[in-house]
C-alpha positions as CSV (number, residue, x, y, z in Angstrom):
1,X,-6.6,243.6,-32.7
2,X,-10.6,244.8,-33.0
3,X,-12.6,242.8,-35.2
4,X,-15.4,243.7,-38.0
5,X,-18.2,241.8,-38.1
6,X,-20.0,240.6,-41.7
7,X,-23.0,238.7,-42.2
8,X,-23.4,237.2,-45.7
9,X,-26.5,236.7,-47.2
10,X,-26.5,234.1,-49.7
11,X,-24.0,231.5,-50.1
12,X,-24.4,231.4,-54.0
13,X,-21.4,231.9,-56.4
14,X,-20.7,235.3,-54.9
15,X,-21.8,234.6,-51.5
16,X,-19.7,231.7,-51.9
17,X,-16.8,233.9,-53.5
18,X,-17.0,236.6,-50.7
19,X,-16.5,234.2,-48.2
20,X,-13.4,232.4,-49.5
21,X,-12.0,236.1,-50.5
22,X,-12.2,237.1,-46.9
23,X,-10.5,234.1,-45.7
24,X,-7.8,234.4,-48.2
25,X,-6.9,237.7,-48.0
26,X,-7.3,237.7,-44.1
27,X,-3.8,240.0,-43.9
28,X,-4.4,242.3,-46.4
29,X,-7.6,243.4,-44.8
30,X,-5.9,243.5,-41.4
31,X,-3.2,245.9,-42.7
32,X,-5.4,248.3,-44.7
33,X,-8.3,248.5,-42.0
34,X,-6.3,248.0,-38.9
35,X,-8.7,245.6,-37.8
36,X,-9.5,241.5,-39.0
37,X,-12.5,240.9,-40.6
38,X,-14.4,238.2,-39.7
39,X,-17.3,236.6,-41.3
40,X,-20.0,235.9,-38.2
41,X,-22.8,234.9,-40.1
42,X,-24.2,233.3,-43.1
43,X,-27.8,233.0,-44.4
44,X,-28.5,230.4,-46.5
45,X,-32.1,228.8,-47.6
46,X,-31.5,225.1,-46.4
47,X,-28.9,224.7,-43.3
48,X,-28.6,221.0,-44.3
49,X,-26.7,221.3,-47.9
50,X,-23.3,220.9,-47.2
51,X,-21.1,223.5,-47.4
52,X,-17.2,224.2,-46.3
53,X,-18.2,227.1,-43.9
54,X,-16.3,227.5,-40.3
55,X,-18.2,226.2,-37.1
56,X,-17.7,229.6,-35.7
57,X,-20.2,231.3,-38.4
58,X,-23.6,231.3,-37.1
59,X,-25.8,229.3,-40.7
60,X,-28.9,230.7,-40.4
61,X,-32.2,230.1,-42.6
62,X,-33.8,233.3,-40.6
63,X,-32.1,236.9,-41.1
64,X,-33.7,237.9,-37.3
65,X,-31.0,235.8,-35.7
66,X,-28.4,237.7,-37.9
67,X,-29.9,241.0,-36.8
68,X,-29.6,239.5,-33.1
69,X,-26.2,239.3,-32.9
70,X,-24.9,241.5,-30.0
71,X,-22.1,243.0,-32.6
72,X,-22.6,243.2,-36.2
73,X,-20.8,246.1,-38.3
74,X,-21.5,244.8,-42.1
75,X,-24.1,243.1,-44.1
76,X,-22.9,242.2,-47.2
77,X,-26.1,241.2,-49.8
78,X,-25.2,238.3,-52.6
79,X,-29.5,237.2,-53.2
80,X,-30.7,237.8,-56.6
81,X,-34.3,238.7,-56.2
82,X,-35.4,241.9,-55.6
83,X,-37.6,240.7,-52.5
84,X,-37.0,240.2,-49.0
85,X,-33.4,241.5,-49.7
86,X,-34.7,245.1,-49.7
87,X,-36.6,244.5,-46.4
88,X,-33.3,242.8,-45.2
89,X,-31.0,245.8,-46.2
90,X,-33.3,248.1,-44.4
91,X,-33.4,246.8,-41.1
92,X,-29.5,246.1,-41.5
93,X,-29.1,250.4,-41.9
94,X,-31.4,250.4,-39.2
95,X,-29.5,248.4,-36.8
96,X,-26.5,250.6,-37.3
97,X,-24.7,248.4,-40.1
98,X,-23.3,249.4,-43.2
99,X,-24.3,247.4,-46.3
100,X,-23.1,246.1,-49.3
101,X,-25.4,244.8,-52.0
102,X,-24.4,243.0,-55.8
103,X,-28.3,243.1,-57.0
104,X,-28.8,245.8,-59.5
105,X,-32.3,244.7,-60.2
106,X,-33.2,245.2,-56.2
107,X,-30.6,248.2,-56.4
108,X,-32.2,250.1,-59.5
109,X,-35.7,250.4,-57.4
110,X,-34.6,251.1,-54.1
111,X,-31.5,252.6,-54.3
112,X,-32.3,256.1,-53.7
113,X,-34.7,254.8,-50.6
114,X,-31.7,252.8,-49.3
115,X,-28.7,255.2,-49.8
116,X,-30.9,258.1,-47.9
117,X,-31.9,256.1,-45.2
118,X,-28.3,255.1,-44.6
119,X,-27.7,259.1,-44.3
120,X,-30.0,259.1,-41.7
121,X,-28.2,256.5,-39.4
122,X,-24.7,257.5,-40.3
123,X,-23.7,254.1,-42.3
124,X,-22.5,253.7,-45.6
125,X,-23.6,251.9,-48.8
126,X,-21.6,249.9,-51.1
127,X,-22.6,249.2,-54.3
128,X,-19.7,248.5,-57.0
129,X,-20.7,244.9,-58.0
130,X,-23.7,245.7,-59.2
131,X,-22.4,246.9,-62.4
132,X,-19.7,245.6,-64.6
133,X,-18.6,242.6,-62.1
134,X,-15.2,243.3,-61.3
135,X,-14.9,246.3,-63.4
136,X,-14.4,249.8,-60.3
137,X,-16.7,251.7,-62.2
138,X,-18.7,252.9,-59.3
139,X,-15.5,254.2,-57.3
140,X,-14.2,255.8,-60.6
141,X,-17.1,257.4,-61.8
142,X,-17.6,258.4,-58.1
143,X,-13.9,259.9,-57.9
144,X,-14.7,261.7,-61.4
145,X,-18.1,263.4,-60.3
146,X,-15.7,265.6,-57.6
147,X,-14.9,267.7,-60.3
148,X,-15.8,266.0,-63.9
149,X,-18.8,266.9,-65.1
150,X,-19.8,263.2,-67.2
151,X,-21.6,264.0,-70.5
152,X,-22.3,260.6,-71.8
153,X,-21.9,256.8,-70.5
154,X,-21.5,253.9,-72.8
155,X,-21.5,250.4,-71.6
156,X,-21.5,247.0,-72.6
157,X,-22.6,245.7,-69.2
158,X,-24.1,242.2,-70.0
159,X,-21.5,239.5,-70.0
160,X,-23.7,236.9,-71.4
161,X,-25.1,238.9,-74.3
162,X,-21.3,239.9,-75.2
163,X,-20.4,236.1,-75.1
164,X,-23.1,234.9,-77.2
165,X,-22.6,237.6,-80.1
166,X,-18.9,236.8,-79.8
167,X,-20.0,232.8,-80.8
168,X,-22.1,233.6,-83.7
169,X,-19.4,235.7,-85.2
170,X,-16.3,233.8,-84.4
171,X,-17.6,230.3,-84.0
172,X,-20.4,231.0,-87.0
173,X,-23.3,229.9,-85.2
174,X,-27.0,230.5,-84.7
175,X,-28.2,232.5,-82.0
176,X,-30.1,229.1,-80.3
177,X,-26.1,227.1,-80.5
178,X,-24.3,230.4,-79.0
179,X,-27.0,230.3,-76.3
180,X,-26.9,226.8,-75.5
181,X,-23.5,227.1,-75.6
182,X,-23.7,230.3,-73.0
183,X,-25.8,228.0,-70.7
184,X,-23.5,225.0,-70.7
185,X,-20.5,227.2,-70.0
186,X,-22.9,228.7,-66.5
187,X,-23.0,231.9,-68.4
188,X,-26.8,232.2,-69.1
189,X,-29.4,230.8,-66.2
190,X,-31.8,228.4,-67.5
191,X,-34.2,231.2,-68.6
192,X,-32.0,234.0,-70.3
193,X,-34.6,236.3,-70.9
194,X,-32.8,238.6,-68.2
195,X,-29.6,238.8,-69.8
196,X,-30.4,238.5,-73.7
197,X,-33.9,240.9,-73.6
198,X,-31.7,244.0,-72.0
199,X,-33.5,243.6,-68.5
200,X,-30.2,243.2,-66.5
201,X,-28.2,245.9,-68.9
202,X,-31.3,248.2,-68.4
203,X,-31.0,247.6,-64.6
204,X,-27.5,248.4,-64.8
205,X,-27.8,251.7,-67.2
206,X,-30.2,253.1,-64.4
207,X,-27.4,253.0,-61.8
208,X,-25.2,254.6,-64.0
209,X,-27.5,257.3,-64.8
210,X,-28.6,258.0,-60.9
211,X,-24.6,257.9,-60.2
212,X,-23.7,260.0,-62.9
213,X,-26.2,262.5,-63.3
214,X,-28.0,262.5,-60.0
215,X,-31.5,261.5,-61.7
216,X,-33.3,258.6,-64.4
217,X,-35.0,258.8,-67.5
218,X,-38.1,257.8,-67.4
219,X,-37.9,253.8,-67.9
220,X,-40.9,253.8,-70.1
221,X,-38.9,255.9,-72.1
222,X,-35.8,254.3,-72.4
223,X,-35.4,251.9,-75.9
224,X,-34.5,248.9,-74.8
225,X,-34.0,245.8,-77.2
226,X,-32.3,242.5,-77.1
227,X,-30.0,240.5,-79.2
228,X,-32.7,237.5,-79.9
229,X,-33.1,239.1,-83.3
230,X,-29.5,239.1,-84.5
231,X,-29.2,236.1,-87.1
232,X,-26.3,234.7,-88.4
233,X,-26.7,236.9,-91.7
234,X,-26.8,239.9,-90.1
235,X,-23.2,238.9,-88.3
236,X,-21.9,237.9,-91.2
237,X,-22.8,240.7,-93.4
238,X,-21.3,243.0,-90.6
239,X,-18.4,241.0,-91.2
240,X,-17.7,241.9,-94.1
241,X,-17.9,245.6,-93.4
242,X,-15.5,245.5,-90.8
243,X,-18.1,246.0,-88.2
244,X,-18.8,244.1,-84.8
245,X,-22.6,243.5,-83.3
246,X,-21.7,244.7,-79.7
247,X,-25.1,244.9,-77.0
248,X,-24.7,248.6,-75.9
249,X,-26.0,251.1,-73.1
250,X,-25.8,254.9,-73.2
251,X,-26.7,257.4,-71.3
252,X,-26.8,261.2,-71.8
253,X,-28.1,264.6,-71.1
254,X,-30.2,266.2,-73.9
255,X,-31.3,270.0,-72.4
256,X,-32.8,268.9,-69.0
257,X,-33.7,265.1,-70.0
258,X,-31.4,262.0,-69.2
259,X,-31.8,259.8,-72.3
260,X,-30.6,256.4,-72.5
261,X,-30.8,253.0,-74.7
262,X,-30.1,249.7,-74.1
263,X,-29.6,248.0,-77.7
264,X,-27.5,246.4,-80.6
265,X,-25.4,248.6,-82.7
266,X,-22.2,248.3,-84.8
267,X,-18.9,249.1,-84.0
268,X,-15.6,249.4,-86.4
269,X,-12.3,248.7,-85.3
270,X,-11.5,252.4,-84.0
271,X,-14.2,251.8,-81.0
272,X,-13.3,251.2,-78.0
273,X,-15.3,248.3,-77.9
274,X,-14.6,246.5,-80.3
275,X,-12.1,244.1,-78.7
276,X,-14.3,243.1,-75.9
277,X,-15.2,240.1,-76.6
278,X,-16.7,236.9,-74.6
279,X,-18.0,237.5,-70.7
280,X,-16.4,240.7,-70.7
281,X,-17.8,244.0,-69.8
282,X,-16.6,248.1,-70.5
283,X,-17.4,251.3,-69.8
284,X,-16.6,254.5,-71.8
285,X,-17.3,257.4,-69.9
286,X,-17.0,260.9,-71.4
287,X,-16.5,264.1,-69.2
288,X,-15.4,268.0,-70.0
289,X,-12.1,267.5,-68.3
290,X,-10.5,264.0,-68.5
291,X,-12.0,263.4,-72.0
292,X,-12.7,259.6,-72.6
293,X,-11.6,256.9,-70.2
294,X,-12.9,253.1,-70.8
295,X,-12.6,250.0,-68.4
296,X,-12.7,246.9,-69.5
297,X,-12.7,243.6,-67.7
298,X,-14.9,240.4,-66.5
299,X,-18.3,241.5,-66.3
300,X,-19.0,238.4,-64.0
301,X,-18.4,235.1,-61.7
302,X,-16.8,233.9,-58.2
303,X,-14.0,236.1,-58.1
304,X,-14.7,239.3,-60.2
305,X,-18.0,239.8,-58.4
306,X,-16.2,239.1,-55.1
307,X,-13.3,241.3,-55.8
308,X,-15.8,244.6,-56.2
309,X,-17.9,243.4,-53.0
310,X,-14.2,243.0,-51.0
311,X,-13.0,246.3,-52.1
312,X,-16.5,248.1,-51.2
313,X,-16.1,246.8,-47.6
314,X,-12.5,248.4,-47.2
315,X,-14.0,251.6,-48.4
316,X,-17.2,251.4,-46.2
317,X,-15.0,250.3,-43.4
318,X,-13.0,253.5,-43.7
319,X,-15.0,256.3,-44.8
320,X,-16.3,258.9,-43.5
321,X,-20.3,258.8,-44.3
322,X,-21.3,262.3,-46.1
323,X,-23.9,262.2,-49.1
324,X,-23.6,259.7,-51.9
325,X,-22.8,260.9,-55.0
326,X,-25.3,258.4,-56.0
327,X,-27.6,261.5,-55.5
328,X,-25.8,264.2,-56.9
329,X,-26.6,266.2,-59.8
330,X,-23.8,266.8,-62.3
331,X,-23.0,266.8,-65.7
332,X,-23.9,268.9,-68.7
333,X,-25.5,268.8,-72.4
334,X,-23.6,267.2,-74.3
335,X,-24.1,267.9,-78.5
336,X,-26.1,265.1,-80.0
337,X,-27.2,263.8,-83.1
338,X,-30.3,265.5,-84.6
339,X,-33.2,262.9,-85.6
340,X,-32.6,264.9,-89.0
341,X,-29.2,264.5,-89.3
342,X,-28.1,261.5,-91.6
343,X,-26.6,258.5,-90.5
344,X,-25.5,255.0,-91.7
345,X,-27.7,251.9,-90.9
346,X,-27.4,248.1,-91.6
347,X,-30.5,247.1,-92.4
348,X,-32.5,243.4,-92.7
349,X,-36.1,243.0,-93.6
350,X,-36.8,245.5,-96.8
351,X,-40.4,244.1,-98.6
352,X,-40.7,247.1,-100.7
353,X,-39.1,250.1,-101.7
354,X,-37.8,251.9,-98.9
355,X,-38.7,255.3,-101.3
356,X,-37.6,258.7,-99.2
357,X,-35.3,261.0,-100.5
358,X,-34.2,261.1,-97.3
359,X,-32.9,258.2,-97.1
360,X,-29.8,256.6,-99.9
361,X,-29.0,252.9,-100.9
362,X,-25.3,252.7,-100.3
363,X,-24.8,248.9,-100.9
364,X,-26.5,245.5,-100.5
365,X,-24.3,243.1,-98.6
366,X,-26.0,240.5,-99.0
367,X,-29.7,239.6,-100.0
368,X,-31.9,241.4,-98.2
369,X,-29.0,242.9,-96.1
370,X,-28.8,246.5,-97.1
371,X,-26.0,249.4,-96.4
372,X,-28.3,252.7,-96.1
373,X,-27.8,256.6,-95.7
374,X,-30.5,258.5,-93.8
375,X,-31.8,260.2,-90.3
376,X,-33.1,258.4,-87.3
377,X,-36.2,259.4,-88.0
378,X,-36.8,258.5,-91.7
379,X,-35.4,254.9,-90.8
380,X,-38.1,254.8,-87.7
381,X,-41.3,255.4,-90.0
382,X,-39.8,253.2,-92.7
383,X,-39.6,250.4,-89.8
384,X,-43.2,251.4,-88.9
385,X,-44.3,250.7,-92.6
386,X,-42.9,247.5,-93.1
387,X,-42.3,245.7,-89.6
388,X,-40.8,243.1,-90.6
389,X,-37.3,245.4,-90.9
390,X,-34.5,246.0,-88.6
391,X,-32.3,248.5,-88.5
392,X,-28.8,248.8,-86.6
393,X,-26.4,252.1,-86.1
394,X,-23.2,252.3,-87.0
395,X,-21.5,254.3,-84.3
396,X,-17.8,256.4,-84.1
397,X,-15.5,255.2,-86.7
398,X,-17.8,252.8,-88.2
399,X,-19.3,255.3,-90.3
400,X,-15.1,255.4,-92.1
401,X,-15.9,251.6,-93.1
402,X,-18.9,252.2,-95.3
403,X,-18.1,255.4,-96.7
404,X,-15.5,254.1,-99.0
405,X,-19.2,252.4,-100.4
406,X,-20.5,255.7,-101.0
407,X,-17.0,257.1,-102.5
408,X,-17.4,254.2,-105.2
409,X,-20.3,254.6,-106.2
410,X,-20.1,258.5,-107.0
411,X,-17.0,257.3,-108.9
């Protein structure tokens, strides 16, 4: 029987993950591509920390001796910074090898440079694990853009976020203990600020929008906050609306812009996402045909990661290389919410009279914690003339849970 070639770079979690994968599921890779996979080289940063790798695999500190090899079909990429792996991933497509790649950071700037230049030389590009772990959302929303049109993408696409608003709520803690508690658990990396400032569910969203409607917003554009602002109040008093804090990125078309936002908002138990709780990751994606589909699953780790890399080198392995739909155009306007059009907000911070008639005192949770009633844009300038204030949407079915405020009071 033939044999595929891999190199792995990086011997991390994932690397590490991708590896055993390969060797445990030697069969079932044998009997789907007709040929075995082997694993022919690893590069690593120091070649004297032991690891349980086969004396047959070439360890290498230097990715030239990888791109030496006198057969090489695969390069699988499992490095998190966005530099050299670019330069690496490039000369791999240029010797002739399809790659595979985990980093969304590296993937959300050079994806488009990368996924042409593999057109050129006839190879293919697999990216699945860079979004949602071991969620297929790259496949699916690939297999949905052949006739689909998507109109709107929402995702909570941060595992560690979701885990740490989970522990405030169900273990009442502050933001520092759920953090802490993230960390200890190898959920958050020393320095979080990736995971709980939006950086790596902005990374993410990008991907998504260049998949699903074949261009970006502009990033400077895009509203992106994180949960460090969340306090234990504000959980609680969502609480007791029957609401969830949930970390969430859409995407849409409005006219001929792609619009997206990586923020907190509130979800009621009719959401989708409302049960995904912990390290866990979904994605709702809305088209003209199907209607509304969500995945759900583990966002992260060894063997969800690994999983997605695994199943993007059976489909690299067999396809036929034609144009990505990473660079297709599709979808369609989808009817949004006017900035005029009212809304319901939780709301933390009021100094002063809020005083617009725009905008309607439903309740006050609890003090300082207010229920109101108005547009986007009323609650913007009212944020803008006290800054201390935060506000929070309440999306979908939400919106039932505080009506019944509204109801009582014209009663």
């Amino acid at each position: 029987m033939s044999v595929i070639k891999v190199a792995i770079l990086g011997f991390g979690t994932v690397g590490e993950g991708v590896y055993r994968t390969i060797q445990s599921h030697s069969n079932e890779l044998a009997a789907e591509l007709g040929k075995e996979v082997e694993v022919a080289a690893v590069l690593v940063r120091n070649k004297q920390k032991p690891r349980d790798i086969s004396g047959n695999v070439l360890l290498t500190t230097d990715f030239e001796e990888i791109l030496q090899l006198p057969k090489l079909d695969v390069v699988i990429e499992c490095i998190v910074d966005k530099d050299p792996t670019f330069s690496y991933l490039k000369k791999a497509i240029q010797r002739g090898c399809h790659i595979i790649t985990a980093n969304k950071e590296m993937f959300a700037h050079h994806g488009n440079e990368l996924i042409e230049l593999a057109e050129q030389h006839q190879v293919s590009v697999g990216f699945e694990a860079t979004v949602a772990g071991g969620i297929p959302v790259i496949q699916t929303l690939g297999q949905l853009l052949k006739i689909n049109r998507v109109q709107r993408i929402l995702g909570i696409l941060n595992g560690t976020s979701n885990f740490i608003l989970t522990e405030m709520r169900e273990k009442r803690q502050s933001f520092a203990e759920s953090l802490l508690r993230a960390q200890e658990n190898g959920y958050a990396e020393a320095d979080p600020t990736n995971d709980v400032e939006g950086y790596d569910a902005f990374y993410k969203t990008m991907i998504l929008s260049r998949l699903a409607f074949g261009e970006e917003p502009d990033w400077r554009d895009v509203e992106r906050v994180g949960i460090t602002s969340i306090t234990s109040e504000l959980i609680e008093a969502a609480q007791n609306l029957g609401l969830r804090f949930k970390h969430i990125a859409s995407i849409w078309k409005s006219g001929t812009r792609i619009q997206a936002s990586v923020k907190p908002v509130l979800v009621g138990s009719e959401h989708p996402f409302y049960h995904v709780e912990g390290v866990e990751n979904a994605v709702n994606v809305k088209s003209d045909i199907v209607g509304e589909i969500t995945l759900q699953g583990p966002g992260a780790g060894m063997y969800p990661t690994a999983s997605a890399i695994i199943e993007d080198l059976v489909h690299v392995c067999q396809s036929h290389v034609t144009k990505s739909n990473y660079l297709k155009t599709s979808g369609e306007d989808i009817e949004l919410k006017s900035e005029h059009q009212r809304e319901y907000w939780l709301v933390q911070g009021l100094v002063q009279k809020y005083g617009s008639p725009a905008i309607t005192l439903m309740d006050e949770i609890s003090e300082g914690i207010f229920v109101l009633k108005g547009s986007k844009k009323e609650i913007e300038q009212l944020a803008q003339r006290q800054p201390s204030v935060q506000y929070f949407s309440i999306l979908g079915k939400g919106e039932f849970l505080v009506r019944g405020i509204e109801e009582a009071k014209a009663l």
